[in-house]
C-alpha positions in Angstrom: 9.0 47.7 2.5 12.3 46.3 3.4 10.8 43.4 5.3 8.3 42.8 2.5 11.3 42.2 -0.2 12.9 40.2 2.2 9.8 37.9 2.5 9.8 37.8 -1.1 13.4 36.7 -1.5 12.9 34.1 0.7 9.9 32.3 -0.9 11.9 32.5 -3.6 15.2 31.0 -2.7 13.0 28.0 -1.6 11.6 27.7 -4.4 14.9 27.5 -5.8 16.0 25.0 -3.7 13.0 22.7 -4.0 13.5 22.6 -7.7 17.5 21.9 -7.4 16.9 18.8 -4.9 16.4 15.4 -6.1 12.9 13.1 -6.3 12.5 11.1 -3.1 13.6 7.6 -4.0 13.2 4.2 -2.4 14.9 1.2 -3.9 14.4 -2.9 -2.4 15.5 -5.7 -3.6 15.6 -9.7 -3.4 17.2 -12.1 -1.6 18.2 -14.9 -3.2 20.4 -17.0 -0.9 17.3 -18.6 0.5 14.2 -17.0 -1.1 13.4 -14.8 -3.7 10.0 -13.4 -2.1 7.5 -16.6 -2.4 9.6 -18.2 -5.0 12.1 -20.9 -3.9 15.6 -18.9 -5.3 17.0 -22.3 -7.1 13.8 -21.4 -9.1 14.9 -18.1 -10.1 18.4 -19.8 -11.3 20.4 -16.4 -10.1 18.3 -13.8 -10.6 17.6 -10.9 -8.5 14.6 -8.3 -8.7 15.2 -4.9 -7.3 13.0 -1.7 -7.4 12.9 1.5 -7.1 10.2 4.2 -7.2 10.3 8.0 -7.8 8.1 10.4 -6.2 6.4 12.5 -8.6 3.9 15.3 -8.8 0.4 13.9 -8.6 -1.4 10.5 -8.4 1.8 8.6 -10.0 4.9 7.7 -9.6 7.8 6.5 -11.7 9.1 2.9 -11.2 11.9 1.1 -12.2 12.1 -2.6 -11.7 16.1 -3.9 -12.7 16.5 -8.2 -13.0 20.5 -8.8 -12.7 21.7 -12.3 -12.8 25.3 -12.6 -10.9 25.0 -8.7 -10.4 25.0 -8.5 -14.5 21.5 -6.7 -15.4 19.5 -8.7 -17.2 16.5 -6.6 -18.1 15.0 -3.3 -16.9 11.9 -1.5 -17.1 10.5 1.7 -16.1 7.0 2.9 -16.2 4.9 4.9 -14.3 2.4 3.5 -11.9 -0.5 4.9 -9.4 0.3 6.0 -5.6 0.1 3.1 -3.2 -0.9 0.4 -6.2 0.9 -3.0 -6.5 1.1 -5.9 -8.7 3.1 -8.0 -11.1 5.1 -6.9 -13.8 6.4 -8.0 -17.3 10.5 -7.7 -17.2 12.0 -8.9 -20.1 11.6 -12.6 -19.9 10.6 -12.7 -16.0 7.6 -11.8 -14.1 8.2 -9.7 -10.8 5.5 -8.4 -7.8 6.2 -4.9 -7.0 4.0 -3.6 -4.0 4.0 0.1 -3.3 2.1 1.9 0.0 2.4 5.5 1.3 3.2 6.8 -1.7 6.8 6.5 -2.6 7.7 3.1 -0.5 8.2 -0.4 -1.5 6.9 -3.1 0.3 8.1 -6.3 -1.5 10.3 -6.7 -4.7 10.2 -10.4 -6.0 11.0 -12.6 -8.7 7.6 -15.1 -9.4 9.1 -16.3 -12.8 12.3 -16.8 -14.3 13.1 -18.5 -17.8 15.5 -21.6 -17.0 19.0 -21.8 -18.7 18.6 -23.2 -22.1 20.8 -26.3 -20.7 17.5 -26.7 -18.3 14.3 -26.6 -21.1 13.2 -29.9 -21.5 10.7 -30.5 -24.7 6.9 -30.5 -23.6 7.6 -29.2 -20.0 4.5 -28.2 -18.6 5.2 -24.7 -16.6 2.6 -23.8 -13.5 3.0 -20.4 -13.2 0.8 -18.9 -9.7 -1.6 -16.5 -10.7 -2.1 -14.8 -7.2 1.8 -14.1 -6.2 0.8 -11.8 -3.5 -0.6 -14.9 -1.4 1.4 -16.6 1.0 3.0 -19.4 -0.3 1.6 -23.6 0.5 4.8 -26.3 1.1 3.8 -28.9 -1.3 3.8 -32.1 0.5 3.0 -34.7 -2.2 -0.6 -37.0 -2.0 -1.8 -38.8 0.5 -2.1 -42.6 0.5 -5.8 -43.3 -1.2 -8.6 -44.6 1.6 -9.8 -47.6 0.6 -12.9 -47.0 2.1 -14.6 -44.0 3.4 -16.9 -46.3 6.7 -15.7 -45.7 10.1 -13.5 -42.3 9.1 -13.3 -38.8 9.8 -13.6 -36.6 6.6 -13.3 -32.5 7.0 -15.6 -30.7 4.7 -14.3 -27.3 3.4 -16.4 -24.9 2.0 -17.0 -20.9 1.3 -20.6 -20.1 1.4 -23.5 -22.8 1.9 -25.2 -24.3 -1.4 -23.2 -27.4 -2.4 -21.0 -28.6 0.5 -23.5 -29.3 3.1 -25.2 -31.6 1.2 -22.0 -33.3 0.8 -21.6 -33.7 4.1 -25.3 -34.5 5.3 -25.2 -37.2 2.2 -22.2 -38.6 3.5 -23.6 -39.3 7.1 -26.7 -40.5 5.7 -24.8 -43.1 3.8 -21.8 -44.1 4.7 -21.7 -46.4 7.6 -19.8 -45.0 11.2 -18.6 -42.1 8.6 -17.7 -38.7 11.1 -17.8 -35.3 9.4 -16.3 -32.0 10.6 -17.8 -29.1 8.1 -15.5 -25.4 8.0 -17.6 -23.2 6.3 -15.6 -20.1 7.5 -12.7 -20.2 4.9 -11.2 -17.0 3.1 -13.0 -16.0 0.0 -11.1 -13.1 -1.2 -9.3 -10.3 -0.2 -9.5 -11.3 3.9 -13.3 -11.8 3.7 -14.5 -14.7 5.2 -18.1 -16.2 5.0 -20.3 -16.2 8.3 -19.9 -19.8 9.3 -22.7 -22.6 8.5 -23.7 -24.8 11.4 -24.7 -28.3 10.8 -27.1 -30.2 12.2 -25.7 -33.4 14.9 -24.0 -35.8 14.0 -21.6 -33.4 11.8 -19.1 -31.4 14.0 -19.2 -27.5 13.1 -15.4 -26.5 13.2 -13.5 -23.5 12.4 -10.9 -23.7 9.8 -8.3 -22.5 12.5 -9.0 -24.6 15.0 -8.7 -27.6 12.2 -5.5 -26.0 10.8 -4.3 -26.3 14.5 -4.1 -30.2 14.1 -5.4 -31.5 10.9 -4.6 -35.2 11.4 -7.8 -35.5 13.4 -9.4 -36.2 9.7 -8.5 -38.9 7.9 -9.3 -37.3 4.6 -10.4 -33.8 3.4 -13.4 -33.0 0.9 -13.0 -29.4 -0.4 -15.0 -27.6 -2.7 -16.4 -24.6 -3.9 -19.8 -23.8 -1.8 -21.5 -21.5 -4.3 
């Protein structure tokens, strides 16, 4: 009997105690001295995203994304949000990429939009904003000098999928005088799947989008299109 209200007093007491402790939290935040996740921080003018997610009974969690600008907070939000979900989120004025995994961690925390200081709006400025922000980002380079003719080159054709590109490419040799094509058919599509790669008949040189990536200056110019 004695044992059995000692049992008792013990399940109990931890139920006490589970009840008394805090909600397992996480917290991350940006950088901004060099990059503010994939966007350059002298595009973020300041501003730093940090988050922080609570553990809570079920299939959600609570989080709380804070934007402080020279560690003053700028705007806050908290909402709740599935287990193990990402995405970005409207704070304030900015836009911020929160992803989550194993249910109560954050992977990444980052600013992908900031308003510029009113002393920076310029009338009719056209704003790009990225729609896919979990995507590494591309190092613009500016445009390459025009060819002024298209005989005796070597163009890359980049497609997903088979339909439109490779008659591109076979119209091209067909046509264009001492023309040499490389086709890449195996680019990404979405979400890390990749098409099986299309071989082309001789003269065209089948190549794999690695392998081109590895040194693309062996093609003087790139075609690149959607294949569907």
């Amino acid at each position: 009997m004695k044992k059995t209200v000692t049992i008792k007093r013990l399940l109990v007491l931890t139920l006490i105690l589970a009840l008394l402790l805090p909600l397992t939290v996480y917290t991350v935040s940006g950088a901004p001295q060099q990059k503010n996740g994939y966007t350059e921080a002298a595009n973020t003018y300041g501003a730093v995203a940090q988050a922080k997610v609570t553990k809570l009974s079920g299939n959600q969690n609570g989080l709380t994304i804070t934007v402080s600008v020279n560690g003053v907070v700028a705007a806050e939000k908290y909402q709740l949000i599935n287990n193990n979900s990402s995405g970005e989120f409207t704070v304030g004025d900015y836009k911020v990429y929160v992803s989550t995994s194993g249910n109560d961690k954050i992977d990444a925390c980052f600013i992908t939009y900031a308003p510029p200081p009113a002393s920076q709006e310029k009338p009719g400025l056209l704003k790009v904003v990225n729609p896919r922000p979990s995507r590494a980002p591309i190092d613009a380079v500016g445009l390459s000098v025009r060819l002024d003719t298209l005989e005796g080159k070597t163009i890359a054709v980049i497609a997903n999928y088979d339909s439109t590109m490779p008659a591109i490419a076979r119209y091209m040799v067909a046509n264009i005088p001492n023309i040499k094509i490389i086709y890449i058919s195996d680019m990404e599509v979405a979400a890390g799947q990749s098409p099986r790669p299309i071989e082309l008949e001789p003269p065209i040189q089948n190549m794999s989008l690695r392998n081109f990536e590895a040194d693309p200056t062996i093609a003087d110019g790139i075609v690149f299109g959607n294949g569907f």
